[in-house]
C-alpha positions in Angstrom: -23.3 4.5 -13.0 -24.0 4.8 -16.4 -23.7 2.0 -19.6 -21.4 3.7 -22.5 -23.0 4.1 -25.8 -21.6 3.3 -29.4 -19.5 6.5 -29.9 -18.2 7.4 -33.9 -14.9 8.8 -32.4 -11.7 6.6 -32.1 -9.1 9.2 -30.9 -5.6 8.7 -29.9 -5.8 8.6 -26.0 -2.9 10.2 -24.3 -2.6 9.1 -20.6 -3.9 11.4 -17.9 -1.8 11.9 -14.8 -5.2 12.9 -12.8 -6.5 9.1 -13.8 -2.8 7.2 -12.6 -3.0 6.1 -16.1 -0.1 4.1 -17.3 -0.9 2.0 -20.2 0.3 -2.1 -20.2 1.8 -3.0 -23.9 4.2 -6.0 -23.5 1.8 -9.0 -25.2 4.5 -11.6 -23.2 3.3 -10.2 -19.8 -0.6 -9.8 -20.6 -0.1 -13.4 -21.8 1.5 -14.2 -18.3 -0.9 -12.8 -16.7 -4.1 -13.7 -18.4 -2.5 -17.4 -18.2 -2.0 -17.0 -14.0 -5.6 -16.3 -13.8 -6.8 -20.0 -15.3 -9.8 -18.5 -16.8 -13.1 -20.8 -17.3 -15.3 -20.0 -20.4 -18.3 -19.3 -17.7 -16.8 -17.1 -15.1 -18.3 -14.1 -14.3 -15.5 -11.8 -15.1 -15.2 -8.1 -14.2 -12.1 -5.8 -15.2 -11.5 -2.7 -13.1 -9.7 0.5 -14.9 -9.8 -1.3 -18.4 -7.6 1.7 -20.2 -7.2 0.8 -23.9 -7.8 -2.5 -23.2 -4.8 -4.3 -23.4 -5.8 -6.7 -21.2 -9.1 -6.9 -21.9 -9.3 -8.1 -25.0 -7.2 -11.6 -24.7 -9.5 -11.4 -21.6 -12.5 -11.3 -23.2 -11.4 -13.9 -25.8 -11.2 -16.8 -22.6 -14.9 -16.1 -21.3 -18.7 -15.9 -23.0 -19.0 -12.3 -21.5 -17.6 -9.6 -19.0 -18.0 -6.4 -17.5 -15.3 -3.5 -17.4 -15.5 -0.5 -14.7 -14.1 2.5 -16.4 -13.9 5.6 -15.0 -12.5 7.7 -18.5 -15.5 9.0 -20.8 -13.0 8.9 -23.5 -11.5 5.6 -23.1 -14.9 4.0 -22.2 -16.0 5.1 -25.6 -13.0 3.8 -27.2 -13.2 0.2 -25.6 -16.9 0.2 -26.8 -15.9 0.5 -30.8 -12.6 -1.0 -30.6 -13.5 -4.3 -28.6 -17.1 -4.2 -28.1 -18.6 -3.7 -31.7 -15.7 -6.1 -32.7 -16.6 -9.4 -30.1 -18.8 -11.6 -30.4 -18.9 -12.4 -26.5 -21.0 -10.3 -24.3 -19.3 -7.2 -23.4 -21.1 -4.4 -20.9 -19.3 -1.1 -20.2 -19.6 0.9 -17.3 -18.8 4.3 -17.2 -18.1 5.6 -13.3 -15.8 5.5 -10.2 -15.0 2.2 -8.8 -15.1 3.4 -5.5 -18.9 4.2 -6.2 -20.4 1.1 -7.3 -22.3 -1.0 -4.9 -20.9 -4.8 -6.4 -23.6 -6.9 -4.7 -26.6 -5.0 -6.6 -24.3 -5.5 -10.2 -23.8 -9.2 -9.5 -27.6 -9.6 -9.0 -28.2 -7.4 -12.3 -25.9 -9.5 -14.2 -27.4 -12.4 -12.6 -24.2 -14.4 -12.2 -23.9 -14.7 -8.8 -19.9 -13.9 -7.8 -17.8 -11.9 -9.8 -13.8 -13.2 -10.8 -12.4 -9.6 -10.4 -9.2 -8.2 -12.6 -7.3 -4.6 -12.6 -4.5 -2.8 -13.2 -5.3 -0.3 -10.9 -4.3 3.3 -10.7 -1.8 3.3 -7.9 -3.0 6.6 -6.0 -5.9 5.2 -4.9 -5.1 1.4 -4.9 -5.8 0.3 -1.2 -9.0 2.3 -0.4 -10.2 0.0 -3.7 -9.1 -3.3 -2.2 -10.8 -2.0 1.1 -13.8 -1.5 -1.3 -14.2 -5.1 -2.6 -13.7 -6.3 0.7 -17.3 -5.0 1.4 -18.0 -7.5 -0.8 -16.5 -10.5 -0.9 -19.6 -12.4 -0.3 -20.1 -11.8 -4.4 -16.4 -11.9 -5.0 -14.9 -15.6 -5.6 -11.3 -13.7 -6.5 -9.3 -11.0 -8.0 -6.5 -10.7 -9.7 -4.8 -7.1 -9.7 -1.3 -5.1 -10.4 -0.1 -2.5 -8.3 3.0 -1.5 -6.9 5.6 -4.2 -6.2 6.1 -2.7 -2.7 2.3 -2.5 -2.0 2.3 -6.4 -3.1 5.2 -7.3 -1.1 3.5 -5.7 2.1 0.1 -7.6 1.1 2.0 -10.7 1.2 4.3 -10.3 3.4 5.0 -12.7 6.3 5.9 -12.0 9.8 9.6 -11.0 11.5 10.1 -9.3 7.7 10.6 -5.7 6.9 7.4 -5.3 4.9 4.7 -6.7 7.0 2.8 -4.7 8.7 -0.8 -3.3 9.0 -2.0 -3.9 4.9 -0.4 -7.6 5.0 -2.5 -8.2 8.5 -6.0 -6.9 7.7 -5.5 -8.6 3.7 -4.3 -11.9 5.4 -7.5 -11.8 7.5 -10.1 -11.3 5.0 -7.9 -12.7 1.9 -5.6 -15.8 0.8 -3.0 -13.7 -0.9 -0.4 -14.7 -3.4 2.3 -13.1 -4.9 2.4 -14.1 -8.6 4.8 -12.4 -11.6 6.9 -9.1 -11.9 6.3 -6.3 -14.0 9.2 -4.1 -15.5 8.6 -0.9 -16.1 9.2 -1.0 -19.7 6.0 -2.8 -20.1 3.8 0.2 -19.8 3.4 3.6 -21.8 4.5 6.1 -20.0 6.8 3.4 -18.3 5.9 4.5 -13.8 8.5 5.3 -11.8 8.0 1.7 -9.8 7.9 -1.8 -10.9 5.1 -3.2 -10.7 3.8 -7.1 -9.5 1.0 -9.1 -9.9 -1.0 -11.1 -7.4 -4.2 -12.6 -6.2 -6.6 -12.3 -3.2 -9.0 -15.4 -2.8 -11.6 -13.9 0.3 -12.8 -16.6 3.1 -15.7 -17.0 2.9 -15.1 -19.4 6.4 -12.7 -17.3 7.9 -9.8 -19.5 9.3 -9.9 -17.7 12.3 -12.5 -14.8 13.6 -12.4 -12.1 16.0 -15.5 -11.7 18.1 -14.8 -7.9 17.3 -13.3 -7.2 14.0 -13.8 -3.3 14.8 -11.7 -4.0 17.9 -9.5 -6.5 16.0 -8.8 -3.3 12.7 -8.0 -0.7 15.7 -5.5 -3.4 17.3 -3.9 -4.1 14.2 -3.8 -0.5 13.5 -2.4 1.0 16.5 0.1 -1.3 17.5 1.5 -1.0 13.7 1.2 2.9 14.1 4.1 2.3 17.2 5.9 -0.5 15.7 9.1 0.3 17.0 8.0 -0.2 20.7 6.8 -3.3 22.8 3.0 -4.6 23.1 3.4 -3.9 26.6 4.6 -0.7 26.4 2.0 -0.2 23.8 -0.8 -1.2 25.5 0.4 1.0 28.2 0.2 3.8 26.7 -2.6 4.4 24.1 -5.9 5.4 25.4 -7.8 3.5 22.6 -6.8 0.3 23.3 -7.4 -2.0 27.1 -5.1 -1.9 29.8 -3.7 -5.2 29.3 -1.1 -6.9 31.8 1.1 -9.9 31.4 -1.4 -12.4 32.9 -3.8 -11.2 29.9 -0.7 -11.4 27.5 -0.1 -15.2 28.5 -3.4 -15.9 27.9 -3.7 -14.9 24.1 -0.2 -16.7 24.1 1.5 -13.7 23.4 5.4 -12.0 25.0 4.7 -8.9 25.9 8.0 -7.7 24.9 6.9 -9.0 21.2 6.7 -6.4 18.7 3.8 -6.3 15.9 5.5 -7.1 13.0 6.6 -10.5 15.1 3.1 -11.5 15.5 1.2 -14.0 13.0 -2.9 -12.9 11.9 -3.5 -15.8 14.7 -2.3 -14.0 17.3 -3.9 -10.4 16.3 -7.4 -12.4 16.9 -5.7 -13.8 20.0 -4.6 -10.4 21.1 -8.1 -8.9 20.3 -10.5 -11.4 21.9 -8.2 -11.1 25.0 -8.9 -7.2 24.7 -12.4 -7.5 24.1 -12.8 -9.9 27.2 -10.5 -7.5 29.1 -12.6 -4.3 28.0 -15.9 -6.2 29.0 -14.5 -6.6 32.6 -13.1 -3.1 32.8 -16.9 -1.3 31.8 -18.4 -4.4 34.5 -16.0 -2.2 37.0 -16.6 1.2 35.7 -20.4 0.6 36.7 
């Protein structure tokens, strides 16, 4: 991780496919979305994948200070003449991937306790990133990102619906999650080949509900969405990785066992998962 310097060079930047760089231009939707956030002059604030800084800027003009992750030399250098020499706010570059940064060691650097997190972020690597921050939502009050509208329709999506699955389980777990504007395409340079939406994940830090084992809860969720199309009994059945559940243990999480996954609420994942861990612990008490 490294802190960009003052640079002399201003170049034009032309967007790098490599990076998932597509640049937002359209002031009415930056103004949206800066406005959705409800920004407080103190808030720790820390923009992920910054670009020319379209955002950042009426960003930086709502807080004392903020921090931007970016992972392009050339753009980092940019940002630091165009918007850093030119603020008066405190304004900290940070040159490297933000898959590599450990969050909990910057928050106690900047000494601000929890970060308010923004991004537009590249799209190719969008959900290992949101996996990322999860790691540390102890130091994470929110974020605020844009991705694909389809990836934010599946975070958001509710059960019995077409787009819920395994992201909008694991996200709804962890995360409050709310779907907030659409982006047109024409609002970025190049313009993607997808529209685009914005929303917001709040963590819990109190989880409504908790698995005993979210290990076992992740591989539940994740199997029984990688065989959608069949029953949980049939699934349960089947797959090696998971318990040998029967309908006895199915009435007991409250669950029909000719349910399918996308019918069942984050509730009854825990359910499903405590019943399996209870069920596991009794099969390895026979196994010995």
């Amino acid at each position: 991780m490294s802190i960009i310097p003052k640079t002399p060079q201003d170049a034009k930047h032309a967007p790098r496919k490599r990076f998932g760089q597509n640049f937002l231009h359209d002031t009415s939707v930056i103004r949206q979305i800066v406005d959705s956030i409800h920004l407080q002059k103190d808030d720790n604030l820390l923009e992920i994948g910054p670009g020319l800084g379209a955002l950042t800027e009426p960003l930086l003009a709502e807080v004392y200070g903020m921090t931007v992750v970016e992972l392009d030399r050339d753009l980092a250098g940019q940002l630091k003449i165009n918007i850093g020499a030119n603020s008066h706010n405190d304004f900290t570059i940070i040159n490297d991937n933000a898959m590599h940064i450990d969050y909990r060691q910057l928050a106690e650097q900047i000494g601000k306790g929890s970060f308010r997190v923004v991004g537009n972020l590249p799209y190719n690597i969008s959900t290992p990133i949101l996996f990322r921050l999860l790691d540390f939502s102890d130091v994470i009050t929110d974020m605020h990102f844009m991705l694909q509208k389809e990836v934010v329709d599946r975070i958001t999506a509710s059960p019995n619906t077409k787009t819920y699955g395994r992201l909008s389980v694991i996200m709804q777990y962890y995360c409050n999650t709310e779907y907030l504007l659409t982006v047109p395409k024409g609002a970025f340079n190049p313009p993607p080949k997808v529209t685009s939406a914005v929303f917001r994940l709040t963590p819990f830090h109190e989880k409504p509900i908790k698995a005993k084992d979210e290990s076992l809860f992740a591989l539940i969720v994740r199997e029984t969405f990688n065989h959608r199309r069949k029953t949980l009994r049939a699934i349960f059945k089947s797959n090696s990785l998971l318990p040998v559940l029967d309908d006895t243990d199915f009435e007991q999480a409250g669950i029909n066992p000719q349910a399918r996954p996308e019918t069942l609420s984050v509730a009854d994942f825990v359910h499903l998962a405590d019943i399996s861990l209870a069920k596991r612990n009794e099969q390895g008490v026979a196994d010995e």
